[in-house]
Kinemage of the C-alpha trace (Angstrom):
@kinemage 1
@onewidth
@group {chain A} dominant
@subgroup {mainchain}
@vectorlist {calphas} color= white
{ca unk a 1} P 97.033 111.748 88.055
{ca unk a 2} L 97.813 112.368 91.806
{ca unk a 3} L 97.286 114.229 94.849
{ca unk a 4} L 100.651 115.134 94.615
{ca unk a 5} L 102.210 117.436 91.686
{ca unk a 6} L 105.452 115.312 90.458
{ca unk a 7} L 107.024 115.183 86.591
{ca unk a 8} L 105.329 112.023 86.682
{ca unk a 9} L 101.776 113.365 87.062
{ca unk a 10} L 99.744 114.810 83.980
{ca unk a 11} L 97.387 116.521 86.402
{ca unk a 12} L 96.866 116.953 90.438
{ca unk a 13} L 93.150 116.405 92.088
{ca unk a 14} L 91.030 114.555 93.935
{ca unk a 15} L 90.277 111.225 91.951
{ca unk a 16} L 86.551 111.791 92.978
{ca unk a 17} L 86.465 114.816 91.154
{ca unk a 18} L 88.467 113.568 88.069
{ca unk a 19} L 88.883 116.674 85.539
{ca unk a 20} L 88.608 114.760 82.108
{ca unk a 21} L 85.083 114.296 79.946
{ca unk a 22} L 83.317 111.417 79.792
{ca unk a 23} L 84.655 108.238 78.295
{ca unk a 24} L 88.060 109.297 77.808
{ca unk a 25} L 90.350 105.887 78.375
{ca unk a 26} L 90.639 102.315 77.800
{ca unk a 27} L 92.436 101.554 80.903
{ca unk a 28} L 92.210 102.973 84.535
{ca unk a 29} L 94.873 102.006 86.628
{ca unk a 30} L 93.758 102.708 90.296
{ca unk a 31} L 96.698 100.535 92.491
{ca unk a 32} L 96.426 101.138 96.473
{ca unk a 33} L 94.271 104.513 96.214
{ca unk a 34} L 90.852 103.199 97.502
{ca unk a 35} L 92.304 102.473 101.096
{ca unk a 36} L 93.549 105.823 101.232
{ca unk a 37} L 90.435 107.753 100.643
{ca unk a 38} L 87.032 108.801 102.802
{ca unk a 39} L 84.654 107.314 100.027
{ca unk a 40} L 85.858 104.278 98.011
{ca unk a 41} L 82.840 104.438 95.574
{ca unk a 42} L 83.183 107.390 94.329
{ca unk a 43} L 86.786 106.690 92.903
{ca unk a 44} L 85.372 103.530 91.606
{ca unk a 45} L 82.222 105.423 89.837
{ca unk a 46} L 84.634 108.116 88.590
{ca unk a 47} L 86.845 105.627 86.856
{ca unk a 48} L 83.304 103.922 85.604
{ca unk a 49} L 82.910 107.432 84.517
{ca unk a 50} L 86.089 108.294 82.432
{ca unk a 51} L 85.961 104.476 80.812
{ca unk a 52} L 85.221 104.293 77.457
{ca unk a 53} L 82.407 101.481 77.021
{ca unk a 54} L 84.745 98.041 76.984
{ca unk a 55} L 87.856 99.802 78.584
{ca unk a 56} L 89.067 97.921 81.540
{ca unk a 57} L 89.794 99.269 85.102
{ca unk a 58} L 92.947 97.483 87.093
{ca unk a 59} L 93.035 98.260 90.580
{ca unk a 60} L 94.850 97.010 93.666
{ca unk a 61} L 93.612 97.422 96.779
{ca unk a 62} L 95.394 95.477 100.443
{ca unk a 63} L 93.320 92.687 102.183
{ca unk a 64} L 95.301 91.709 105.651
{ca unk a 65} L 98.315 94.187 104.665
{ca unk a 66} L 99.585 96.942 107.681
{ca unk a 67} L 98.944 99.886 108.276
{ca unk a 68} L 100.594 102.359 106.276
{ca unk a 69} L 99.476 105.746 105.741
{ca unk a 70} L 99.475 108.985 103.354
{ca unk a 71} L 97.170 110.630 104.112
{ca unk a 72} L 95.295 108.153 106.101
{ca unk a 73} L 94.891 104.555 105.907
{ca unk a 74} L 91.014 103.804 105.773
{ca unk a 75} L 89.869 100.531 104.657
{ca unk a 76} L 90.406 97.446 104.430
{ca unk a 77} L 88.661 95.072 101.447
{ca unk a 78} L 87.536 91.592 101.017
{ca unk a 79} L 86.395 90.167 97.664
{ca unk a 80} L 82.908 90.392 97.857
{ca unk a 81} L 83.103 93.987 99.026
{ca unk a 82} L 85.610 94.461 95.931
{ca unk a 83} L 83.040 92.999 93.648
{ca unk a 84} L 80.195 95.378 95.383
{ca unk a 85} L 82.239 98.361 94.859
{ca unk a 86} L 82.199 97.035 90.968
{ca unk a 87} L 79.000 96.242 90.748
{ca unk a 88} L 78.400 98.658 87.851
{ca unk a 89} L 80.808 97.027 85.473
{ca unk a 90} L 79.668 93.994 83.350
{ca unk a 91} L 82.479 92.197 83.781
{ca unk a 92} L 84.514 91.805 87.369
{ca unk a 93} L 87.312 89.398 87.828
{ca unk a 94} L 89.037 89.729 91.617
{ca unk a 95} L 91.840 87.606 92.892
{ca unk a 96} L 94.464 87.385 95.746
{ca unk a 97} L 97.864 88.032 95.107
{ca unk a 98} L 99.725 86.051 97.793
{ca unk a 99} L 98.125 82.838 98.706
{ca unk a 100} L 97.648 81.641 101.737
{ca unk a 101} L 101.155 80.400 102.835
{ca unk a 102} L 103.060 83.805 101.117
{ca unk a 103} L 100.746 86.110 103.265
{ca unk a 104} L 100.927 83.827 106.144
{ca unk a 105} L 104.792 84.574 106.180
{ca unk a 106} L 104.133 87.965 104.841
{ca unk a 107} L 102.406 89.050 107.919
{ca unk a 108} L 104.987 87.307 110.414
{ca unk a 109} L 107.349 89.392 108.583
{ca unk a 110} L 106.197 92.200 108.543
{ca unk a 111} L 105.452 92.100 112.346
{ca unk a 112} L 108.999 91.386 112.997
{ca unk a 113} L 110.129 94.095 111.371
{ca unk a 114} L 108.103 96.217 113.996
{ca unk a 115} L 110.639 94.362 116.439
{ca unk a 116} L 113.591 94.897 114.367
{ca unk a 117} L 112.895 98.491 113.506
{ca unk a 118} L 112.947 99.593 117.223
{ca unk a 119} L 116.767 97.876 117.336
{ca unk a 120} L 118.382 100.342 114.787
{ca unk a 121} L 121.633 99.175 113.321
{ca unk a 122} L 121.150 95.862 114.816
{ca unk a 123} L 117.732 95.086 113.321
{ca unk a 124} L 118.955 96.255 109.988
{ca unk a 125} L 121.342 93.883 110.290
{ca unk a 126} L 118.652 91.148 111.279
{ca unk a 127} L 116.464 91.893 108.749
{ca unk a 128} L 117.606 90.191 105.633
{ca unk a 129} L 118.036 86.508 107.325
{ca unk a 130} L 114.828 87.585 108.922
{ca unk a 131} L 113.154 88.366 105.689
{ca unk a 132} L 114.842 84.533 104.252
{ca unk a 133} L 113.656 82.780 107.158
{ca unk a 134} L 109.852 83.732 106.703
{ca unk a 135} L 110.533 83.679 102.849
{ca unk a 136} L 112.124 79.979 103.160
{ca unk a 137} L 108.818 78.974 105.927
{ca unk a 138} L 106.209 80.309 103.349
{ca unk a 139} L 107.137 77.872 100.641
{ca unk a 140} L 107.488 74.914 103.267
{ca unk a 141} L 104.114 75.763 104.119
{ca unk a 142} L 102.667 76.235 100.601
{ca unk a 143} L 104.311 72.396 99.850
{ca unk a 144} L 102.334 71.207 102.795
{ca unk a 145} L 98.822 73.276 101.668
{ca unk a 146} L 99.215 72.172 98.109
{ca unk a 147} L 97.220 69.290 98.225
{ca unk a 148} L 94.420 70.818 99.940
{ca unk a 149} L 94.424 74.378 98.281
{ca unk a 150} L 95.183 74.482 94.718
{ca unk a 151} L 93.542 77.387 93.663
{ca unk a 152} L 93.385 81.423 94.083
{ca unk a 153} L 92.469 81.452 97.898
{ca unk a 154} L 91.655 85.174 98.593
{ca unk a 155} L 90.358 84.356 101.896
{ca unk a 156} L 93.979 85.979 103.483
{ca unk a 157} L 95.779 87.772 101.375
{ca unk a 158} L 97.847 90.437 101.734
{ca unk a 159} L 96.583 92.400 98.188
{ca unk a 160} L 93.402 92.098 95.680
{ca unk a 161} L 94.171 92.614 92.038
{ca unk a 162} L 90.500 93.286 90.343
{ca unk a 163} L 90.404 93.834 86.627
{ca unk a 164} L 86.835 95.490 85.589
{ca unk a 165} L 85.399 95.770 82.225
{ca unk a 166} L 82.805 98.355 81.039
């Protein structure tokens, strides 16, 4: 399902207005719709919706990540926002997928691309020992975090992954 008719897509709508019956899947994968969309509940209670009791829902949603369009680019979500949006599911498991070096270098990245992209051929050219530089800094900095953060910190991150249950 999309917005967008493609020979990928079984059916084109609106996924708050999801034209399937009641309990029809196991799995929902939603990965960066929410941000996209005027009302993030509503997707999230129309996959509740279409879930057959003990299916699971999988959905990705960005944390710290750009700007980035198509249509619009909305929202923004923390954890405990992800877990309100779930609130109806009896099981809700949300974690970051960079820590907090990787989005650390992720961001710097990503903003120097907005510097490279303005120098055409040149910045492609910069790009890839740009992209090595902040790739080779993020795991310098995740050796020095190590022994103070050895778990799932979703504090900043660049992405959620949440996995619902039914």
């Amino acid at each position: 399902m999309d917005l967008v008719d493609t020979p990928l897509v079984d059916f084109t709508c609106n996924a708050e207005e999801m034209p399937v019956e009641d309990c029809s899947f196991d799995l929902v994968l939603c990965t960066q719709v929410l941000e996209h969309c005027a009302n993030p509940q509503k997707i999230v209670d129309e996959c509740f919706r279409v879930l057959k009791p003990g299916g699971s829902l999988v959905a990705t949603v960005p944390c710290i990540f750009p700007i980035h369009g198509y249509p619009a680019d909305n929202w923004r979500f923390m954890p405990d926002g992800m877990r309100h949006l779930l609130r109806a599911f009896r099981e809700v498991d949300v974690q970051g997928e960079l820590d907090f070096p990787e989005s650390l270098a992720n961001v710097i990245c990503r903003y120097g691309h907005v510097v490279t992209g303005r120098l055409g051929i040149l910045g492609r050219m910069l790009n890839p020992p740009w992209n090595c530089a902040t790739n080779l800094g993020a795991k310098c900095l995740r050796l020095l975090c190590m022994p103070f953060a050895r778990s799932n910190f979703t504090a900043f991150t660049m992405n959620l992954w949440c996995l619902a249950r039914k």
